[in-house]
N, C-alpha and C positions, 0 to 999 in steps of 0.2 A: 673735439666733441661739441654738440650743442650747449650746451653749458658755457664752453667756451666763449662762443661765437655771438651770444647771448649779450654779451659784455662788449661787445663793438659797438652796439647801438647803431649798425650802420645796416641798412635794408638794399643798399647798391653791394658794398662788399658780400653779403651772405646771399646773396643770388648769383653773383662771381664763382662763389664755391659751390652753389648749385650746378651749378655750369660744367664746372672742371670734375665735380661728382658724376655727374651725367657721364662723361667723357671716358671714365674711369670703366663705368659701366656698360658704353661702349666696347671700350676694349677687352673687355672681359665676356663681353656675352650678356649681359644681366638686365633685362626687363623691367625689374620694378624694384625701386630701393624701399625697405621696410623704415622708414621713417620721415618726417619727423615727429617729433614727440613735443607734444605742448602739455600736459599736464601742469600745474599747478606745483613749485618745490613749497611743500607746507610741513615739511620734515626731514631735516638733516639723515633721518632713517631710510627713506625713500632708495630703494635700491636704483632706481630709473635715474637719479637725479643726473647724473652724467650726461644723458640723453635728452634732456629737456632743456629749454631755452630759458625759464626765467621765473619768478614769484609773481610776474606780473602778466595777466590776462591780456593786456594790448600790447606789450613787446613782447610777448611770445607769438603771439597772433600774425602782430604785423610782419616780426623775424620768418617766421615758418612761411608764411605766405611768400615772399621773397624765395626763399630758400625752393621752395616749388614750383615757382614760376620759371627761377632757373634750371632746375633738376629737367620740369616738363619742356622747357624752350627746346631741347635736345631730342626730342621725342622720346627718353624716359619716363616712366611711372612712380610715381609714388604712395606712401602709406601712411596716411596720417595716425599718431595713433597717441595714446592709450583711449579708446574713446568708451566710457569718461570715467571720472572720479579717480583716478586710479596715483592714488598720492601716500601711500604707505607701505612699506614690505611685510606689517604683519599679518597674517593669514592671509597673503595678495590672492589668492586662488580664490578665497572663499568668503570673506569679509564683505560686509555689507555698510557702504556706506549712506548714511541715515541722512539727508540733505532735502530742505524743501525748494517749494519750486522757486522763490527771489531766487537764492544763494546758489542753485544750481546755475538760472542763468545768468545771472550776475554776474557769478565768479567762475565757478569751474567748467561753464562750459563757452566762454566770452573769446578764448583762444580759437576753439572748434570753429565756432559759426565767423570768424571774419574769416578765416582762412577758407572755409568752405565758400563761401558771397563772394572771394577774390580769386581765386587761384584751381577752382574745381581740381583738388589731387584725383588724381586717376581709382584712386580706393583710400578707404579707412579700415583701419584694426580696431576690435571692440577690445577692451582690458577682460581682463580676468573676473576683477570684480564684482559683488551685488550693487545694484543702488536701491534704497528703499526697497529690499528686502527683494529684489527682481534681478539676473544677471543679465549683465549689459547685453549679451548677445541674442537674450531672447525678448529685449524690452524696448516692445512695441513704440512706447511712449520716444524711446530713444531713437530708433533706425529709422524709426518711418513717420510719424507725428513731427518730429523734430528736427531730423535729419534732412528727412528727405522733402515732406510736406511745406514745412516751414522755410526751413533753410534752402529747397532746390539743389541739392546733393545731387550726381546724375551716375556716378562712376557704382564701383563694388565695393561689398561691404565681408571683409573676411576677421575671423577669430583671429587672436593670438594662439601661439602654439599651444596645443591641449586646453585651448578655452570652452569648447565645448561639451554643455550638458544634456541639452535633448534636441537635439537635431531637427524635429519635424518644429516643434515650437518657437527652433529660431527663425527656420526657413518661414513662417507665418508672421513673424516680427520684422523682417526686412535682410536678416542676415543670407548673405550668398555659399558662399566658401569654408568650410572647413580645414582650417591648418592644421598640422599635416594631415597625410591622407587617415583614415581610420581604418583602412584596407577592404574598404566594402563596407565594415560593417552597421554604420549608421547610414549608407546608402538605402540598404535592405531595409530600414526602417522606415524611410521613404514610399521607397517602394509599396509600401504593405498599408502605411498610411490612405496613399492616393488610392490602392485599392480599395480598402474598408471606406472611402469618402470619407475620413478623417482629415486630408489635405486635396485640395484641389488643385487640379494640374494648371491652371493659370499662375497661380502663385507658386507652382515649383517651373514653370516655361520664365516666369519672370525673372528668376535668378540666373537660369541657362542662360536667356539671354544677356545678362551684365556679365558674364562669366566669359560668352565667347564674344563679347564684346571686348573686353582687355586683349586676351588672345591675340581677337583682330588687328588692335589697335600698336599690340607688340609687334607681329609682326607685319604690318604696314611701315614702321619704324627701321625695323631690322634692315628690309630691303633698301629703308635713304640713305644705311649705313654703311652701304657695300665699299664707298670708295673713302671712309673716316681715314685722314692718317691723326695720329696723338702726338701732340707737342708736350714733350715732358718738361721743356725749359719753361713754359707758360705754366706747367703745373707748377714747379717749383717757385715760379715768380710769384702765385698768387698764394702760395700755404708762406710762402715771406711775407707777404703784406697782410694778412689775413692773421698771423701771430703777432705782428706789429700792432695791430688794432686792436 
């Protein structure tokens, strides 16, 4: 686990495991790994905690960075995620955390922005969460002010599963992707928006486009794959040295 790995303090080993993850990913088929997770552990309660690298903003930062730089070396995708705030399991869904702007970027969001300035992950997850009474996934301030404006973010921006509230509002906040699908039905809502001119089809073209960009980008990948063979004795050599640490 990242938690784990955390504890190494080693930015060459957990890019090693990036690598060998990448490889895994390969052999299985699989495009884009949903993680990692930099959040903030500020509660033994935090059900994420497992999957997060650290209490501290610059070795999570720096670990996760590594960690994607090796994952991406491989031509795999990655997801950064909980993006942001997202540091407690009580009412994770719907909870608003209350954070001004120092402390937000001070602290909780110090992991996000190195990792994004170094390592461009192929995408980010927005959390569940509100912040300041707003959910991440439709807040403007975060995706696109922050994310993307500030930081030079370049990849997609997708929910966690069932993170989504109102579909046309996030797509106007910078959000691309809905996980999973909703079967159409907030498509239609789409739909109806750009008709009424409620949304304007530049800003639903702009997400198309980051959308079949990954796609692209997957399978340009797939194709340098054709002749991978996987060394299982390398795997095993590096989850030994990697528990050693």
């Amino acid at each position: 686990t990242l938690s784990a790995l955390g504890n190494s303090f080693d930015e060459s080993l957990v890019y090693a495991v990036g690598q060998a993850i990448a490889e895994d990913c390969i052999k299985h088929d699989v495009a884009v790994i949903l993680g990692p997770g930099v959040n903030l552990k500020r509660t033994p309660l935090c059900g994420r905690n497992f999957e997060y690298f650290s209490e501290d903003g610059v070795l999570a930062g720096k670990l996760a960075a590594a960690y994607i730089e090796g994952v991406q070396s491989k031509g795999i995708g990655t997801s950064l995620k909980h993006f942001a705030a997202n540091n407690q399991e009580w009412r994770r869904m719907s909870i608003s955390a209350e954070i001004d702007e120092r402390t937000l970027n001070e602290i909780y969001l110090t992991a996000f922005e190195k990792v994004v300035k170094q390592a461009q992950p192929w995408t980010i997850m927005c959390s569940y969460n509100q912040i300041n009474g707003e959910y991440s996934c439709e807040n403007k301030m975060l995706l696109t002010d922050t994310l993307r404006d500030k930081w030079g973010f370049k990849g997609l921006v997708m929910t966690d599963w069932g993170a989504m509230n109102d579909r046309v509002k996030a797509l106007k906040a910078g959000l691309d992707l809905e996980m999973p699908s909703s079967h159409g039905e907030t498509d239609k809502l789409i739909v109806k928006a750009v008709n009424n001119g409620s949304l304007d089809m530049e800003t639903l073209d702009t997400a198309v486009r980051r959308i079949l960009t990954l796609v692209d980008k997957s399978l340009i990948s797939k194709d340098k794959h054709s002749g991978f063979k996987y060394d299982m004795e390398w795997h095993h050599a590096i989850a030994k040295e990697t528990a050693e640490n």
